[in-house]
C-alpha positions in Angstrom: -61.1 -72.8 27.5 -58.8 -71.8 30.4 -56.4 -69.0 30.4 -53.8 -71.5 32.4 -53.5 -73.1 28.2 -52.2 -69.2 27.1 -49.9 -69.0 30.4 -48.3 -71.9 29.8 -47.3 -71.4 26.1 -46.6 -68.0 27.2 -44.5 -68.6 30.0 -43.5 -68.7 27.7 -40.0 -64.3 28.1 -33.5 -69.3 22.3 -29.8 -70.5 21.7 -27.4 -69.6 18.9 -25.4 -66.0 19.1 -25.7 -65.5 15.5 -29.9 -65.2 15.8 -29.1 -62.1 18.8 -29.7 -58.4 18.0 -27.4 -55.7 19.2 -29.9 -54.0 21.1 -31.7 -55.4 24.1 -35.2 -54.4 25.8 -35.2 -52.6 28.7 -38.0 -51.1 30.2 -41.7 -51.5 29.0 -45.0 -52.6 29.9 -47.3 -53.8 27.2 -50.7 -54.9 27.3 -53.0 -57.7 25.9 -56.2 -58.8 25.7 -57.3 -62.7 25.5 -59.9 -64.4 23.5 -61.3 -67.6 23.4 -62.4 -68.7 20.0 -64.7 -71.6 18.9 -66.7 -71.1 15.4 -68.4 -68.4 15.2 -68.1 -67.6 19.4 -65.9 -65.0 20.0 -65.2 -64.0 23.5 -62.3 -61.9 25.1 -61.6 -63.9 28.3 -58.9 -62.5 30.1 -55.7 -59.4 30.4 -52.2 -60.4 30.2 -49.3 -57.4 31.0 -45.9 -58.2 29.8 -42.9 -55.7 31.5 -39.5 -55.5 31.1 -37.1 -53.7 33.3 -33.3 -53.4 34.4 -32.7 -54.2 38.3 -29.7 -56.3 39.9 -29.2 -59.9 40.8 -26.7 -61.0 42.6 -24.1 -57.8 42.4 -24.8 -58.0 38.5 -26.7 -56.0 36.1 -29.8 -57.8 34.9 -33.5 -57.6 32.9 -35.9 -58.7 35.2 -39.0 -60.0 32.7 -42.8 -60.2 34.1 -46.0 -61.6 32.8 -49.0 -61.2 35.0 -52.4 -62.6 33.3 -56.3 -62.5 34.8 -59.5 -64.1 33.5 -62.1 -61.5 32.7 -65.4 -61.2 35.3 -67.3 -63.5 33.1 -64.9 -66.0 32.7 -64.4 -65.6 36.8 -67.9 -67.2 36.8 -66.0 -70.8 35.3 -62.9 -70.2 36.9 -60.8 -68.0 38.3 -57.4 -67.3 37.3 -54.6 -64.6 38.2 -51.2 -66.2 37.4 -47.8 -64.2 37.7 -44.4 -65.7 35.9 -40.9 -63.6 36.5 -37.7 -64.4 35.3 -34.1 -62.7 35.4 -31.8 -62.8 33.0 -28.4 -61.6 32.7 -27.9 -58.8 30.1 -27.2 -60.7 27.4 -30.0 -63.2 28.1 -28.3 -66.0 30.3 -31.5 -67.3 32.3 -31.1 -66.4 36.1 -34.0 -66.9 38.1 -37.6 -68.3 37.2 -40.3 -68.3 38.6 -44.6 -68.9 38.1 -47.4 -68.3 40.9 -50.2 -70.1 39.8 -53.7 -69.1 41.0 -56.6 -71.1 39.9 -60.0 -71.1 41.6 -59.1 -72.7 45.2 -55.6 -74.3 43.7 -52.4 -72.3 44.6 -49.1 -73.2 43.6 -45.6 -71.7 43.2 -42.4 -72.9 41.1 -39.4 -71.7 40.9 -35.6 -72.2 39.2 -32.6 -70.7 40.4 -29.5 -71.1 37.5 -26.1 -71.7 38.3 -23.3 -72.4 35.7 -20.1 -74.2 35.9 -17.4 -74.2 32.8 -18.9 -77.4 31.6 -22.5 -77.5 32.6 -25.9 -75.9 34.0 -27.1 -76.8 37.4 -30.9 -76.0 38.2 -32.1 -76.1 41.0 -36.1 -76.4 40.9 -38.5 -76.4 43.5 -42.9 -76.4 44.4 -44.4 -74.6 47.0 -48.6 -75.3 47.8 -50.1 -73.4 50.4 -48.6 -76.1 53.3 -45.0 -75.3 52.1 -42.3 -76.1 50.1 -43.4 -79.7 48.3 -40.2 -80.6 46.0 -37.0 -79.6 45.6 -34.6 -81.2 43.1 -31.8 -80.5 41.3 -31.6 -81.0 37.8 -28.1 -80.8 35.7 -27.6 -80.0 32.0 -24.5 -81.1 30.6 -24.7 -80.4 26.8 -23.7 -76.9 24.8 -26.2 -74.2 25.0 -28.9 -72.8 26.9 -32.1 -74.0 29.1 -34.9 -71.7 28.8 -37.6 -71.1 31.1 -41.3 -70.3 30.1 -40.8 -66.9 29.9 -36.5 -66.3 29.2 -37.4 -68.2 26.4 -40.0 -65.7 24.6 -37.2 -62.6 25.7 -34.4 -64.1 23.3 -36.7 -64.5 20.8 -37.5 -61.3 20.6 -33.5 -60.1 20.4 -32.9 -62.6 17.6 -31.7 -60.7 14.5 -34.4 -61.8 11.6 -32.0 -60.0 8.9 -30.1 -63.2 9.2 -32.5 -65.9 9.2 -34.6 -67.6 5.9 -38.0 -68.5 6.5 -38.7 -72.6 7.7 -35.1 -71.9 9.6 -35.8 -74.1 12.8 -33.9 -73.3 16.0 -33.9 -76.5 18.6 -33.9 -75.5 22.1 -34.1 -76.5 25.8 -36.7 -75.4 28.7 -37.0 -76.1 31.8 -41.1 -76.2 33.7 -41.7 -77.8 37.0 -38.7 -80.3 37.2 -38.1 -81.8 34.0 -36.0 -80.2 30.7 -38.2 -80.4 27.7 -37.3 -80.2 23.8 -38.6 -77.0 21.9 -38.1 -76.0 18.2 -38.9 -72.4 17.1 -39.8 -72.4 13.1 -39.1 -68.9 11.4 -41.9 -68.5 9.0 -41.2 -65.6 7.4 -42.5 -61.9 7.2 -46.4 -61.0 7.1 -48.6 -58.1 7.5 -51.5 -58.6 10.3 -54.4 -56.9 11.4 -55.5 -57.0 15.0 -59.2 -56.3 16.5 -58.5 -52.9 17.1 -57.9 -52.2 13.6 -54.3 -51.5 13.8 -52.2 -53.1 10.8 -48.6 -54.2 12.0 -45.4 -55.6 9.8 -44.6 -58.9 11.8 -42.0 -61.4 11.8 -43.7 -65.2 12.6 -42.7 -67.9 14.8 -44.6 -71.1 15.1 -43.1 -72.7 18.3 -43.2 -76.8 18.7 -43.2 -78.6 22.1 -42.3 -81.7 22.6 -43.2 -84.2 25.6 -43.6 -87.3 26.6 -47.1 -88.8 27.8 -48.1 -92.5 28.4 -44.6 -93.3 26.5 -45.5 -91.5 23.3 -43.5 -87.8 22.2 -46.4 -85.4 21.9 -46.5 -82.6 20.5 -48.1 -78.8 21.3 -48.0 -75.9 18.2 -47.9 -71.7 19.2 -47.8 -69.2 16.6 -46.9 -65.9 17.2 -46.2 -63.0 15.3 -43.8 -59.9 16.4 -43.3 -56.5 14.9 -40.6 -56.5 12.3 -39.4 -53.2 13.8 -36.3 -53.2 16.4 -38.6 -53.6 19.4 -39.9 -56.8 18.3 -42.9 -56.3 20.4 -45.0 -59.9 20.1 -48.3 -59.0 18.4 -50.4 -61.9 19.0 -49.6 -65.6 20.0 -52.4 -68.3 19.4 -52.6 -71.7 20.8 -55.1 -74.3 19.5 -57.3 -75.7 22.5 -58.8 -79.2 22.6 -62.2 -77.0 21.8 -61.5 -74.1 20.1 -58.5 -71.5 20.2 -56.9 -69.1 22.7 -55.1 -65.9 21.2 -53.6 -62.8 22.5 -53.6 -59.7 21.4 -51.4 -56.3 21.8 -53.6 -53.4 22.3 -51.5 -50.9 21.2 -50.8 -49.5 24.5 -47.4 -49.3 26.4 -47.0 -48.1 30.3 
């Protein structure tokens, strides 16, 4: 019942050339409104703000990607939570810079992942700040073709991939990186649909169900996201839904761009 579940499928801002669109986003800020669903209980627990903007890293032109999410006051009363992920990408989507401030009643903690690419492979280095101080720092390499991902880089391609050219169950396997491990990911296209969200607005959308894969107590689990994007060029994400262990988390756009 925690917002932390929607930050960390959301945080995920994917890998073949063929799937990108010609244009790119920018500069926008969209907003979104959280619910926690169980039965018939229907509550809006939290605001999420997705941005987008150009800036420089490192002497090159860049998109620097944001997603800042709060719990509502109610939900402040169980626990309070204002979490911040920012990546960097290059312009044509080559993950940069990562990194996710998590605040969470009295529990603080920072990550981050700074990219850097040789001819033949991907070096990451990853570390974890508490409140003390830095608390790990490791080095991770990825020596196979494509891309790693982070949380948030991740949900950016996905929204430049050209739909014109996939077929619906197309799955896309892909790599991310959170904390200091690489984990597998496969993004399913499911095909076109028309959806309506709680403000009444009706929106052509282009679905995604997104699988994650990890290991716990030596046994691949796996975690299921939905979301839903606007067919148009902008391919704003529309909603994104997570099942909880009790109940559901979804996001909604508002409507409103800053």
């Amino acid at each position: 019942m925690r917002l932390k579940q929607m930050t960390l499928v959301w945080s995920l801002s994917f890998c073949c050339t063929q799937l990108m669109a010609a244009n790119s986003i920018k500069a926008e800020s969209l907003k979104y409104n959280v619910y926690y669903q169980w039965g018939i209980i229907w509550k809006m627990a939290g605001e999420a703000t997705l941005t987008s903007r150009e800036t420089t890293y490192k002497s090159q032109k860049a998109i620097n990607v944001q997603m800042a999410a709060k719990t509502t006051p109610f939900f402040d009363n169980f626990q309070r939570v204002r979490d911040t992920l920012m990546a960097v990408t290059s312009a044509d989507i080559q993950p940069l810079y990562y990194t996710k401030i998590t605040h969470e009643g009295d529990y603080y903690y920072k990550e981050d992942a700074t990219y850097n690419y040789t001819s033949t492979k991907t070096n990451i280095r990853a570390r974890g700040f508490k409140k003390a101080g830095m608390v790990s720092d490791t080095t991770l390499t990825y020596g196979k073709t494509g891309m790693v991902y982070d949380m948030l880089s991740v949900f950016h391609y996905l929204r430049n991939m050209d739909a014109a050219r996939l077929q619906p169950n197309t799955v896309t396997p892909l790599v991310i990186i959170s904390g200091n491990q690489f984990f597998n990911i496969k993004v399913i296209y499911n095909g076109e649909t028309a959806i309506k969200t709680p403000n009444d607005k009706t929106y052509n959308t282009l679905k995604c169900s997104i699988i994650f894969e990890y290991l716990k107590k030596n046994k691949i689990e796996k975690e299921v996201m939905e979301f839903w994007m606007s067919k148009d060029a902008r391919h704003i994400p529309i909603i994104f839904s997570v099942k909880l262990p009790l109940g559901s988390m979804k996001a909604y756009y508002d409507g409103v761009d800053e």
